[in-house]
C-alpha positions in Angstrom: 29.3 63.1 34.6 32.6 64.3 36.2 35.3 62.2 36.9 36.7 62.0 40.3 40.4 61.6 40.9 41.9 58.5 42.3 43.3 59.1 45.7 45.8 55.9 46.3 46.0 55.1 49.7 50.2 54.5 49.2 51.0 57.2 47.4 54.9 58.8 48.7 53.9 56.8 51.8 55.4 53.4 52.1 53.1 50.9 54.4 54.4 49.6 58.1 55.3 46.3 57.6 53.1 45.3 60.5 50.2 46.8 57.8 48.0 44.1 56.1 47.0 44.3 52.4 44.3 42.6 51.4 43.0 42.0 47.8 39.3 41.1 47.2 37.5 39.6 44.0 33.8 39.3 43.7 32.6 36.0 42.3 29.0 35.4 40.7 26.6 35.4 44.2 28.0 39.3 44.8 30.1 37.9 47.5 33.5 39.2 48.0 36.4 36.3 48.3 39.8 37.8 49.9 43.5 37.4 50.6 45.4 39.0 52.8 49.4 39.3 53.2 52.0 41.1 55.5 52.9 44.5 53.5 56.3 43.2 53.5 55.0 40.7 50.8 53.0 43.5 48.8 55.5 43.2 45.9 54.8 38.9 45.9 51.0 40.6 45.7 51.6 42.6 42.7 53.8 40.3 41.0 53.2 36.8 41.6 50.0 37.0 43.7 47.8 35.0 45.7 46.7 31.7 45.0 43.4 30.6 44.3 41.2 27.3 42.9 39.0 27.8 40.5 36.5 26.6 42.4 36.1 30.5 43.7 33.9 31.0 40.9 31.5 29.2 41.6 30.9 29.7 45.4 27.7 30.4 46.3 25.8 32.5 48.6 25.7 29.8 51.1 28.9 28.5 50.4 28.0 25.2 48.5 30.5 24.8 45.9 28.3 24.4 42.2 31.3 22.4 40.3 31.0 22.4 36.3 33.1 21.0 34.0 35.5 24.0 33.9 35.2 24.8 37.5 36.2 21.5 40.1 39.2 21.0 42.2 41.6 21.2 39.9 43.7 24.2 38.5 45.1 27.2 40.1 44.8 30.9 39.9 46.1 34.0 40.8 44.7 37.0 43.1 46.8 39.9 41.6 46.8 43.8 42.9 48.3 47.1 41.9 50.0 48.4 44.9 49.2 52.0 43.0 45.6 51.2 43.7 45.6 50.5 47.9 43.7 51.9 49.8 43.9 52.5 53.5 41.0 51.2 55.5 42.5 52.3 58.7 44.4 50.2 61.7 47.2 49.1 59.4 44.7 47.7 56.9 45.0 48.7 53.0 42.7 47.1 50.4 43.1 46.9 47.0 41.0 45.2 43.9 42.4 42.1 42.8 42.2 40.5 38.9 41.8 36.9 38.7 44.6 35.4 36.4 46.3 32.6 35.5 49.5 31.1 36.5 50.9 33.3 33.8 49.6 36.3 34.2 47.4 36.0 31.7 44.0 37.6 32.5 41.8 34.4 33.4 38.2 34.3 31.3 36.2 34.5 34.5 37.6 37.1 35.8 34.9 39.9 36.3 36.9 43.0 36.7 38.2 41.7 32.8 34.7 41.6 31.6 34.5 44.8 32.3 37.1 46.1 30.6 36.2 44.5 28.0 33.2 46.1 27.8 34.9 49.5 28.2 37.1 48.6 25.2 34.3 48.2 23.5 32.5 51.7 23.9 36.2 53.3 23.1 36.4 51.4 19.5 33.7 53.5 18.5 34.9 56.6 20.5 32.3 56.1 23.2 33.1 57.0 27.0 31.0 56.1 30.2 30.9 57.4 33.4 29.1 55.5 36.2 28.0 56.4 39.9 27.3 54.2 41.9 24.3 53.9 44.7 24.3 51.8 47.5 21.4 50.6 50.1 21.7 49.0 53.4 20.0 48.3 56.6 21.5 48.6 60.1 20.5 46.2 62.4 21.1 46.9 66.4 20.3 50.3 65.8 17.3 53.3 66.2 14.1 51.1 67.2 11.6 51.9 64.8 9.0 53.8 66.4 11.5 56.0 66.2 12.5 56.3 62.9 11.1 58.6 59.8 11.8 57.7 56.0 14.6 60.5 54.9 14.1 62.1 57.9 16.6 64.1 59.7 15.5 62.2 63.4 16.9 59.3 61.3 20.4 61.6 59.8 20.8 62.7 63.3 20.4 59.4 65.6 22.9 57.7 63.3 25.7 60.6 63.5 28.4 59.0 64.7 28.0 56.4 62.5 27.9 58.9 59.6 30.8 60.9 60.5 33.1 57.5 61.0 31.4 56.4 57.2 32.8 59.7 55.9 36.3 60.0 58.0 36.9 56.7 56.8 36.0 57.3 53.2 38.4 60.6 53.1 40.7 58.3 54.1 40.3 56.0 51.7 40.2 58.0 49.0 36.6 57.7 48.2 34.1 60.6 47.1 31.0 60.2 48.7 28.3 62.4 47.2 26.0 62.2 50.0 24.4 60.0 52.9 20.9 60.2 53.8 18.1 57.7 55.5 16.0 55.9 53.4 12.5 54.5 53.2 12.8 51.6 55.5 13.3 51.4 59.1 17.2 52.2 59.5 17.9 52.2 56.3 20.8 54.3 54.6 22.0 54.8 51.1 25.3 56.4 50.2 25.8 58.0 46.7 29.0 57.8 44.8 30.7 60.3 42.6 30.9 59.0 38.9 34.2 57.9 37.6 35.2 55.1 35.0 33.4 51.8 35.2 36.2 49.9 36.4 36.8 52.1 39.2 33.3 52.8 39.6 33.2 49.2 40.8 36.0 49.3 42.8 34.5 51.7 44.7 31.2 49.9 45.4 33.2 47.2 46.6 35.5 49.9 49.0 32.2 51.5 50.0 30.4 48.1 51.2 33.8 47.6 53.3 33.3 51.1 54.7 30.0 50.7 55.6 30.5 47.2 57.2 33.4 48.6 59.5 32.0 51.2 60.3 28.6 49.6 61.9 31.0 47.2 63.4 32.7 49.6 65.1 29.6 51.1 66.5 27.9 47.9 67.8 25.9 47.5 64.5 25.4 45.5 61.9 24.6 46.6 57.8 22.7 44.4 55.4 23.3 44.8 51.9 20.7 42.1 51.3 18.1 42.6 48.5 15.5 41.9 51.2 16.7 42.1 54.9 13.3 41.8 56.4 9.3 40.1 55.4 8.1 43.3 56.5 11.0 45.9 55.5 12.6 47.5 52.2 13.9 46.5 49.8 17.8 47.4 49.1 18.7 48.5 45.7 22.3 49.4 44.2 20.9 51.3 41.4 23.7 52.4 38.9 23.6 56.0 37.0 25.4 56.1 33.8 25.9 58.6 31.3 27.9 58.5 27.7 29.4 61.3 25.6 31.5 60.9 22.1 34.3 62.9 21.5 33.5 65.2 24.7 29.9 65.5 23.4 27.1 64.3 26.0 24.8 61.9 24.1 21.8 62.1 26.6 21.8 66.2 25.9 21.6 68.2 23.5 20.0 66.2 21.0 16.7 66.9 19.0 15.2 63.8 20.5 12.8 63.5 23.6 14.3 65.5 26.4 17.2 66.2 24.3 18.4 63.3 23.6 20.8 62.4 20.9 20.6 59.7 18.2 23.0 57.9 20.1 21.5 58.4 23.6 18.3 57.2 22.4 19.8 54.0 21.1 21.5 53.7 24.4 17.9 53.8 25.8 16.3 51.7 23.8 19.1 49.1 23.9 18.6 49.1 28.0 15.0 48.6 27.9 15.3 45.6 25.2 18.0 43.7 26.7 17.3 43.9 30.7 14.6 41.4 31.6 17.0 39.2 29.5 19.7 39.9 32.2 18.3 39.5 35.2 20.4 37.1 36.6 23.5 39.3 36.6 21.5 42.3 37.7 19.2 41.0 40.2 19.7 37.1 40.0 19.6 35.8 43.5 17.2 34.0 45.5 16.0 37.1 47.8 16.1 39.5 44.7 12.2 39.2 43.2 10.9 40.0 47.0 12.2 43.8 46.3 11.8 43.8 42.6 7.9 44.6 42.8 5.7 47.5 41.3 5.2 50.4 43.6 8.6 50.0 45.2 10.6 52.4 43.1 12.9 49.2 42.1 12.5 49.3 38.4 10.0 46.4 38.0 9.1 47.2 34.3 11.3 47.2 31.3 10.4 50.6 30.0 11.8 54.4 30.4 11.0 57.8 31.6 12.1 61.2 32.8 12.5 61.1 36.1 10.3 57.9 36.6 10.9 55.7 39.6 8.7 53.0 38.9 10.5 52.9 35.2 13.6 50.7 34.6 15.3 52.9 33.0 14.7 56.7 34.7 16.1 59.4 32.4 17.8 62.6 34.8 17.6 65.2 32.3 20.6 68.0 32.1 19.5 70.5 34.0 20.7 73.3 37.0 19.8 71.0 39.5 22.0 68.2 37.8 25.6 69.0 38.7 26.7 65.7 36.4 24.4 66.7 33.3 22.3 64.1 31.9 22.3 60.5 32.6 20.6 57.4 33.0 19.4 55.7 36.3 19.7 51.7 35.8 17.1 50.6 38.7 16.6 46.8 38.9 20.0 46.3 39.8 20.2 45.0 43.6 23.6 44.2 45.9 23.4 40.5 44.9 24.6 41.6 42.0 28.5 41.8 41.2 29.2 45.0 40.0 31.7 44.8 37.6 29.0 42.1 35.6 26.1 44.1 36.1 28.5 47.3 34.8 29.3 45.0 32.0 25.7 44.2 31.1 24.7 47.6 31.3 27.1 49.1 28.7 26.6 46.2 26.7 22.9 46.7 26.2 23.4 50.3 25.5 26.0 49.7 22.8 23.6 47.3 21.4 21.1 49.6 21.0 23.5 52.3 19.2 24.8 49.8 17.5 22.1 48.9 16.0 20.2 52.4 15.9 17.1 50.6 17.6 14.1 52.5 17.9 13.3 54.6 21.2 10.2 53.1 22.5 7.5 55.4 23.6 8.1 56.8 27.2 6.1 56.0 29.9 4.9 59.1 31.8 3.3 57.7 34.4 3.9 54.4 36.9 3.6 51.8 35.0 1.9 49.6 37.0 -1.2 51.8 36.8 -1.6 51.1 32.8 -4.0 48.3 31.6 -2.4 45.4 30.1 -3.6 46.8 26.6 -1.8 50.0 27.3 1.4 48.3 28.6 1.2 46.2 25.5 1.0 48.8 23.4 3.7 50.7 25.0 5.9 47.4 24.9 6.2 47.4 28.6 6.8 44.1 30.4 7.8 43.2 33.7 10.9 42.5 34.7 11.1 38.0 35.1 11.0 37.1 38.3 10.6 33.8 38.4 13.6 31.5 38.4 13.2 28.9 35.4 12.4 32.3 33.3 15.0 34.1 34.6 17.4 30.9 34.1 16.0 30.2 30.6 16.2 34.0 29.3 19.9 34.5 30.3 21.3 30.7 28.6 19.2 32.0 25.4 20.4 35.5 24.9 22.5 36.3 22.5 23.7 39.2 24.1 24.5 37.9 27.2 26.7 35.6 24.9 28.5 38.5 23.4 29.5 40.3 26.6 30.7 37.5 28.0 33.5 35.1 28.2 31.6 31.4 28.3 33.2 30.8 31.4 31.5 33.8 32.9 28.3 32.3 31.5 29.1 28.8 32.9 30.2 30.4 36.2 26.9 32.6 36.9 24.7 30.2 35.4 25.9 27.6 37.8 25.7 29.3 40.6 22.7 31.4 40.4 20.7 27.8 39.1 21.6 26.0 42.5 20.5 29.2 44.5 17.5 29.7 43.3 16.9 26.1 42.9 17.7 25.1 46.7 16.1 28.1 48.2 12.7 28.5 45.9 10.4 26.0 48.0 12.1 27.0 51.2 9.6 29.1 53.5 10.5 32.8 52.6 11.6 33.8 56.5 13.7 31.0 56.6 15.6 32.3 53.5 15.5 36.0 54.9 17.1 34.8 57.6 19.5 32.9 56.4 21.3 35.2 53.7 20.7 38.6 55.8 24.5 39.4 56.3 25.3 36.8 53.5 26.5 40.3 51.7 28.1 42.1 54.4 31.9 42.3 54.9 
């Protein structure tokens, strides 16, 4: 994959100080907690910060507070931005990600954008480098009715124009590359595709894109959804991640002698994906809407297994070819906009490393859609779908090593927390009611 370069919104321009700068974290339901500050204080927000409790890590989606013993009213962080990475939203507004750190400055062990990092650290000690784009789903509500609307059609592209063209105005802007825009399957239903970069600003720009979109409907009498499941009788919204890994400037999903050309280390990557996700549900797809969309037959990655260009597959491979200006690379499917995404960026890199790391075994591929194999034939496969229910999901994550590896504990204690009282209050709770509830739960 290419990497894009970072277009700072500040850059040989200094901000009004009427402008407001705002720095945004995203805690363990996928929601995105903020600060804002005059731009006259932007130093104080780059050097001091913003304060914050502890507590912000363990909001939930419905803003109950899920206190632990590491996570009560007591304590105090910091909300801390690089004014080199602002962005400029538009109408005096910049935006910038924010760290979560201590008093000190100290990065704090919650802190998800760290996590990542971390993880990234980890691929460079044995000279491994990712790239990650980043897709993004959404409904908008208050818009086309739907007798009048065609999945990818260009009725669809066209009736939503304006909002389009303000989407990518304000991206330019912003300094995010926006691959493309098109409609989806669902009734007014959009996904915007992200140029690979670096995870870390990969993330970052899933967040900035999410702000984008939100504004943008705003602005146009609208309203976007980023819910895994906005509607009974709609789509599901996915924010599949595509990742691909070279050494030393050598692709390791091409060029190898391996199934599609992989190499030994891209098949390791595979295999390490297809072991370690249905113990990681609950970063990638954890909350209470998220098993409504992850079903067979809904292109959302149901089953842990892989194959080339397989949508019904967990893991699709996107072989290097012509028609692939990035080269080869791996679609991440299950992966919904519950999710945070520098977590579910983390647990992605960290099952592929494990399955380098430990040269584990490419299982077979799976040619077809999965759901159509016997249970023998699944079995023999090793296919299994992804957990859906909430105690197994729950029990999985505490009991995986690997989840233990990539993370700090207070990550663990954090996600666990949180993701335990949401699917605990909302699992006997009548499925409409919940729908309802968390639709714009997501939006910003």
């Amino acid at each position: 994959m290419l990497s894009v370069p970072r277009s700072p919104s500040t850059t040989g321009t200094p901000l009004d100080p009427r402008d407001r700068v705002i720095g945004s974290v995203v805690d363990m339901s996928g929601i995105s907690r903020a600060k804002v500050m005059p731009a006259a204080r932007l130093s104080t927000f780059a050097s001091a910060g913003a304060g914050a409790s502890p507590s912000w890590c363990v909001f939930c989606v419905d803003d109950h507070i899920a206190f632990t013993p590491s996570f009560s009213a007591v304590g105090d962080l910091r909300l801390r931005i690089r004014p080199d990475q602002l962005r400029d939203l538009g109408q005096g507004s910049h935006w910038a990600p924010a760290d979560l750190v201590d008093q000190d400055g100290s990065p704090y062990g919650a802190c998800p954008r760290s996590a990542l990092r971390r993880a990234v650290h980890r691929l460079g000690e044995v000279d491994l480098e990712a790239r990650i784009g980043h897709e993004i789903e959404f409904c908008l509500f208050d818009a086309l009715p739907a007798d009048e609307w065609s999945a990818y059609g260009l009725t669809a592209a066209l009736a939503a124009e304006s909002f389009v063209r303000d989407l990518v105005e304000a991206a330019d802007r912003a300094g995010l590359a926006i691959e493309q825009v098109h409609a989806e399957y669902g009734p007014n239903q959009f996904e915007v595709s992200l140029s690979p970069t670096d995870p870390v600003s990969a993330a970052d720009d899933s967040v900035l894109a999410r702000i984008l979109v939100s504004r943008a409907a705003r602005a146009h009498g609208m309203r976007a959804s980023f819910s895994p499941f906005p509607t009974l009788d709609g789509a599901g919204n996915g924010a599949h991640q595509h990742l691909s890994l070279s050494r030393r400037g050598r692709p390791a999903l091409s060029g190898g002698d391996g199934p599609h050309g992989l190499t030994a280390t891209g098949r390791g990557a595979v295999a390490g994906l297809v072991r370690a996700l249905p113990a990681l549900m609950l970063v990638l797809a954890g909350s209470t809407l998220s098993h409504h969309r992850l079903r067979p037959n809904t292109w959302a990655g149901a089953f842990a297994c892989w194959g080339l260009e397989n949508r019904e597959a967990a893991v699709r491979l996107c072989a290097d070819t012509p028609g692939n200006p990035h080269g080869a690379h791996l679609e991440v499917k299950p992966i919904d906009p519950s999710a945070n995404p520098y977590l579910a960026s983390t647990a992605v890199l960290g099952a592929a490393l494990a399955g380098i790391a430990t040269d584990l075994p490419l299982p077979g591929e799976v040619t077809v859609n999965p759901d159509q194999l016997s249970e023998e034939e699944r079995r023999a496969l090793g296919v299994e779908a992804m957990p859906t229910e909430p105690d197994e999901m729950l029990d999985r994550f505490r009991s995986s090593r690997l989840a233990g590896e990539l993370f700090d504990p207070l990550v663990l204690e954090a996600l666990y927390a949180v993701r335990n009282y949401e699917l605990t209050e909302y699992r006997d709770k009548p499925p409409q009611e919940v729908v309802d509830r968390l639709r714009f739960a997501w939006t910003m």
